[in-house]
VOZA-706160 format. One line per 4 residues: their letters; for each residue x, y, z of C-alpha. Coordinates in Angstrom, 2 decimals, always signed. Layout:
residues N
A) X/Y/Z  ...;
This chain:
residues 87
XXXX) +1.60/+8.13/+1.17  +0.87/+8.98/-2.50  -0.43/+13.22/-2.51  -3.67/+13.34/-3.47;
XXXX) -4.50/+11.05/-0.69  -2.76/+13.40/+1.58  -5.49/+15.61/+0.42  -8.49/+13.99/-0.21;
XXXX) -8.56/+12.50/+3.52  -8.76/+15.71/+5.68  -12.13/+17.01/+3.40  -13.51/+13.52/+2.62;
XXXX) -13.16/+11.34/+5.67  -14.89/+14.71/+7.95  -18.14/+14.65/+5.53  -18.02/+11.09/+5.47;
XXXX) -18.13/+11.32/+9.62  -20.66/+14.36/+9.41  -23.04/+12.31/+6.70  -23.05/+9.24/+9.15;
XXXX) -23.74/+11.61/+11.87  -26.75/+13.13/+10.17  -27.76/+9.68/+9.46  -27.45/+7.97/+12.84;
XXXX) -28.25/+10.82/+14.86  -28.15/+8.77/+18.38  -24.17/+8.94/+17.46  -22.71/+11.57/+20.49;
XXXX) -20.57/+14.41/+18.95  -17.77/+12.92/+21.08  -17.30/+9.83/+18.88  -16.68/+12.45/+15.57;
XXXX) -13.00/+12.55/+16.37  -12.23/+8.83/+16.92  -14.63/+8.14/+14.35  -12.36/+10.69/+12.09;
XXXX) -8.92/+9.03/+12.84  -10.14/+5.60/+12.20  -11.56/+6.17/+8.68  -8.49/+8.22/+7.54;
XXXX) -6.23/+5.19/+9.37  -8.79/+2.97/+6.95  -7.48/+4.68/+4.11  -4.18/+4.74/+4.73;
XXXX) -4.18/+1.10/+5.61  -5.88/+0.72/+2.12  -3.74/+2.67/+0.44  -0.64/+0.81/+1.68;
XXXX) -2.03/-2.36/+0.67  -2.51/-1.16/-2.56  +0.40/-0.29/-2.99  +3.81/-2.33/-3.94;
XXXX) +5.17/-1.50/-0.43  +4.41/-4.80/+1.40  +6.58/-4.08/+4.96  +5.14/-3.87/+8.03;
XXXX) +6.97/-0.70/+8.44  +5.29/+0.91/+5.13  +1.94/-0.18/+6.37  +2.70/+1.14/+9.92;
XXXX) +3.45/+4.39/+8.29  +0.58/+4.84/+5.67  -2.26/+3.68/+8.38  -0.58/+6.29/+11.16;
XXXX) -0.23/+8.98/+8.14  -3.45/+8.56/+7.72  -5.14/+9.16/+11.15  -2.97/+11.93/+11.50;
XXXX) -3.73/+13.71/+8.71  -7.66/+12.69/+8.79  -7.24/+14.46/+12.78  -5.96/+17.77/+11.21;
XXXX) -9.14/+18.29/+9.35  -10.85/+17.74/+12.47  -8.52/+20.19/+14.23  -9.25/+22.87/+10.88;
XXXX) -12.75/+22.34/+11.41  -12.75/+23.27/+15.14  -10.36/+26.09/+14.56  -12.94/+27.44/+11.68;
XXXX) -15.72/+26.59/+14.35  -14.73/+28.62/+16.96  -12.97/+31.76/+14.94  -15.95/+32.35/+12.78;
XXX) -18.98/+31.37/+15.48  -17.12/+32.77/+18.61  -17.13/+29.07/+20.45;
C-alpha cells in the first residue's frame, strides 16, 4: 500500500464516518467502528485496483491494510477520548 494512503486513511476515513454521523444522526455510535473499517477496506480495495498489482493476493492485502489501518485511527481517537475527557 503506497504511503500517503497509509496516512491519509486513519484522519480521513474517521471524519468521513463522523460527517455521516452528524448527517444521519439516527446512525447508533456502535456502527462508527464497522462503519470505519469498511471505508478504509474501500480504499484499500481502490487503491489496489488502481494499481498494476492485479493478484488476488495484492488485493487481499491492500483491502485488509486498509481496514486495519482505518481501525487504528479509531483506536487513537478512543485513546485521545478517554486520556483527555477522563472516559
Amino acid at each position: 500500500m503506497e504511503g500517503i494512503l497509509i496516512t491519509l486513511i486513519p484522519l480521513g476515513v474517521p471524519l468521513v464516518v463522523a460527517a455521516i454521523k452528524r448527517l444521519l444522526t439516527q446512525v447508533p455510535s456502535k456502527w462508527i467502528p464497522i462503519l470505519t473499517g469498511l471505508g478504509g477496506a474501500v480504499i484499500g480495495l481502490a487503491n489496489a485496483v488502481a494499481s498494476t498489482n492485479f493478484s488476488l493476493e495484492g488485493w487481499t492485502q491492500d483491502t485488509l491494510s486498509g481496514a486495519i489501518v482505518a481501525l487504528a485511527g479509531v483506536g487513537i481517537h478512543q485513546i485521545y477520548k478517554q486520556r483527555v475527557k477522563g472516559e
